[in-house]
N, C-alpha and C positions, 0 to 999 in steps of 0.2 A: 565555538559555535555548537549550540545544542540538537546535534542531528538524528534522530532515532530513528528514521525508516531506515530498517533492513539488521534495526541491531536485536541483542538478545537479552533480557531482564532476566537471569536465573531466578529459581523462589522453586517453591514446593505445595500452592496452592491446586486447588483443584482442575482450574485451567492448563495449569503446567504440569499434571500428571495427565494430561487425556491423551490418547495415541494420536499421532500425527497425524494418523488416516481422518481421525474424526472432527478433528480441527480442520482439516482441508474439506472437506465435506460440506462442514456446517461454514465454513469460511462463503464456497458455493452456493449453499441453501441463504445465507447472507446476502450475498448480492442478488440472488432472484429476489430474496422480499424485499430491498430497497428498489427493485426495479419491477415492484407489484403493484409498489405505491400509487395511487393513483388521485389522491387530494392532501393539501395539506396538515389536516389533523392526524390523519391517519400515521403520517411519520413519527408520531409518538410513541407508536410498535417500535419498529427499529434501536430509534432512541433508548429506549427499555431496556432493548438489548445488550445497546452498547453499557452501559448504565449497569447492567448484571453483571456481565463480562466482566467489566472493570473492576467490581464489587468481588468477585471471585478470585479475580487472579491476583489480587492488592498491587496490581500495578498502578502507579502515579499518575490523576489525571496529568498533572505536565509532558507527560510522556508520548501521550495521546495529543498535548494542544503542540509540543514541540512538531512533532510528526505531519502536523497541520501548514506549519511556518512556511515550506517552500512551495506551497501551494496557493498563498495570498494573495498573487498577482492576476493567478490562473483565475481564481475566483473573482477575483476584482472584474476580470473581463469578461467571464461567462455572465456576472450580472447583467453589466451594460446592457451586453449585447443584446440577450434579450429582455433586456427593459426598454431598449430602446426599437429594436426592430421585431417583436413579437404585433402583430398586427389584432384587433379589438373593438368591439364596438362603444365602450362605455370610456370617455376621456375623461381625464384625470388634470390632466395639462397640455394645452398644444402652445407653441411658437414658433414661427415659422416652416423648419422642416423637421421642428421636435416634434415627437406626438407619445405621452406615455397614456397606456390604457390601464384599466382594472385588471385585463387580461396580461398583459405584457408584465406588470407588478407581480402579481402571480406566479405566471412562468420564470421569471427571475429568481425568487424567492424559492420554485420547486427546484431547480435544475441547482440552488446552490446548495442547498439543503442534504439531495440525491448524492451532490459529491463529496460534500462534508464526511458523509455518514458512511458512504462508502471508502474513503482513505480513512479515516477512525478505524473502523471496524476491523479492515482487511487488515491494519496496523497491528493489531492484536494478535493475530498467527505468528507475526516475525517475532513482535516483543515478549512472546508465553512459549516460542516455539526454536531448539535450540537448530543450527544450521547442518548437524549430522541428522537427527531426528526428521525434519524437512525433507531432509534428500531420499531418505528411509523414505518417509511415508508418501513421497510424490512417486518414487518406484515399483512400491506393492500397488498403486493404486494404479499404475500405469503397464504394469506384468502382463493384464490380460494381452495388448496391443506386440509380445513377442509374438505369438502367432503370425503375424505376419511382419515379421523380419524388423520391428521396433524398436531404438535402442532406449529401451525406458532408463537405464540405470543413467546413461550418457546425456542422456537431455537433463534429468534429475539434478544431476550432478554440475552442469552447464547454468540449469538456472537458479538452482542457490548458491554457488560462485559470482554469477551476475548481480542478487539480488544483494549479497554480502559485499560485494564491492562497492555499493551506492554508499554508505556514509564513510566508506575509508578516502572514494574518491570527491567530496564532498571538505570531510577534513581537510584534504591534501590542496584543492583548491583555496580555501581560507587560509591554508597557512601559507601560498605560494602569493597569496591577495595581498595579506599583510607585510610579508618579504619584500614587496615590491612597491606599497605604500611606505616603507621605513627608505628606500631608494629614491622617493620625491616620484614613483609615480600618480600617474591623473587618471581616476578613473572615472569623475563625476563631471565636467568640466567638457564643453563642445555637444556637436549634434550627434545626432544617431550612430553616422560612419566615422568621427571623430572617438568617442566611443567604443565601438565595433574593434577600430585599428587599436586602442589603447589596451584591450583584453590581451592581444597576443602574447605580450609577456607574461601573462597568464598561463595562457591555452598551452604553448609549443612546451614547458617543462613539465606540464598537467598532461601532457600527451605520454612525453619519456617516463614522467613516472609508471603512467598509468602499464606501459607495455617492461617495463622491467617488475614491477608486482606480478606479470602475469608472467614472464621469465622465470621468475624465483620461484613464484606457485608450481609452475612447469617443474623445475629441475627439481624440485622439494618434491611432488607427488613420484618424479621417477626412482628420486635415492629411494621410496620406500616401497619400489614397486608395485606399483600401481598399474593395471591393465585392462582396466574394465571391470565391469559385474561379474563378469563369466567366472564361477567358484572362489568366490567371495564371499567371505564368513564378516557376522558381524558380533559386535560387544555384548549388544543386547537386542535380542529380540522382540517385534511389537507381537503385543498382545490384547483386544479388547477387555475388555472389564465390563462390571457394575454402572462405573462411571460414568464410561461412554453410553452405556444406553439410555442413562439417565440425560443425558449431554440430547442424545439424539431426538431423545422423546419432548421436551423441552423446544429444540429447535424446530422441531414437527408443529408444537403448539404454536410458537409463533408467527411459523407458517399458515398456521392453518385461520389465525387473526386476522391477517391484513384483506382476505375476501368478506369474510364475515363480518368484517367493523365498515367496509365501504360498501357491503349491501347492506348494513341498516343507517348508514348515514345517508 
């Protein structure tokens, strides 16, 4: 199973030399412009983005449509939904208790677009962004909030363990799926709750694994003493650059497109 949310592509591309801090930033500044969008050409901006981004870091589009894959259901549904229940004046199709509008077509088309472009993108931090680096740069960025008694280093560190565990536990599901199809079990076969019950031999050793990974994580981070931020030295220090401001100034531009192309359209 080809899973790449939450993995990491090494390279020496321009993207993968930017400081952490400025990738999480513009990761930020990312999702407000996808959520600035407000007609459908205009997502051409973003598109761009992702499109540069890509171009820069010479990571694989497949990497990018992989990262898409467990989301095709999600999307499937979000269409529907609102294709079907977005409400419109101009019909397109009605039967019985169908009714699709121009409008409901629409809002289908934006809301699938918005998530596309939003898992794409956001995909791009894990895949150009190594998971000590990550944890660095969500900490400096979160220091200010010591002040009042914050544990930046520990949430840092909690959420790119979490976010680095999604394709181990992903793997580890696939390989306990097919373990258990080589056994004659059924997992296609009966109704929803026929189904549901057939998972278990799934779920319960997808459970055990999952809490002895975070065992061995445990007892690993104590052999090498481990205690927290508090005078903790690191390998390598972040430092802005050249890069980043160019990084910055760039993602500034793009920002600063998505008002200005929907007030002349």
């Amino acid at each position: 199973m080809n899973i790449t949310l939450g993995q990491f592509v090494p390279g020496n591309s321009a993207v993968h030399r930017l400081d952490p801090r400025t990738k999480l930033i513009g990761m930020i500044a990312y999702i407000v412009l996808v959520f600035l969008v407000q007609s459908i050409p205009v997502f051409l901006v973003p598109c761009l983005f992702v499109v540069l981004a890509l171009l820069l870091s010479g990571v694989p589009l497949s990497y990018v449509g992989s990262s898409l894959k467990p989301m095709k259901w999600l999307l499937v549904f979000m269409f529907v939904i609102n294709l079907f229940f977005t409400q419109g004046e101009r019909v397109i199709f009605a039967w019985w208790i169908v009714r699709i509008t121009v409008e409901g077509v629409r809002q289908a088309v934006f809301i699938s677009m918005r998530l596309i472009l939003l898992v794409a993108g956001t995909s791009m931090l894990t895949l150009t962004t190594s998971p000590i680096a990550l944890t660095d740069g969500l900490e400096r960025l979160m220091k200010p909030l010591a002040a009042v008694r914050f544990p930046a280093h520990e949430m840092a560190m909690m959420m790119t363990i979490a976010l680095r565990f999604i394709p181990l536990l992903i793997e580890e599901t696939d390989r306990i799926r097919k373990a258990q199809l080589a056994r004659g079990a059924d997992f296609e076969s009966g109704n929803l709750i026929a189904r549901a019950k057939a998972m278990l031999p799934v779920l319960v050793p997808l459970f055990i694994s999952a809490f002895r990974r975070a065992d061995e994580l445990a007892m690993a981070m104590e052999s090498r003493c481990y205690h927290g931020g508090e005078g903790r030295t690191r390998m390598r220090e972040l430092r802005f650059s050249r890069l980043d401001v160019c990084a910055a100034l760039v993602m500034a531009a793009f920002l600063a497109a998505v008002p200005v192309i929907q007030i002349w359209l």
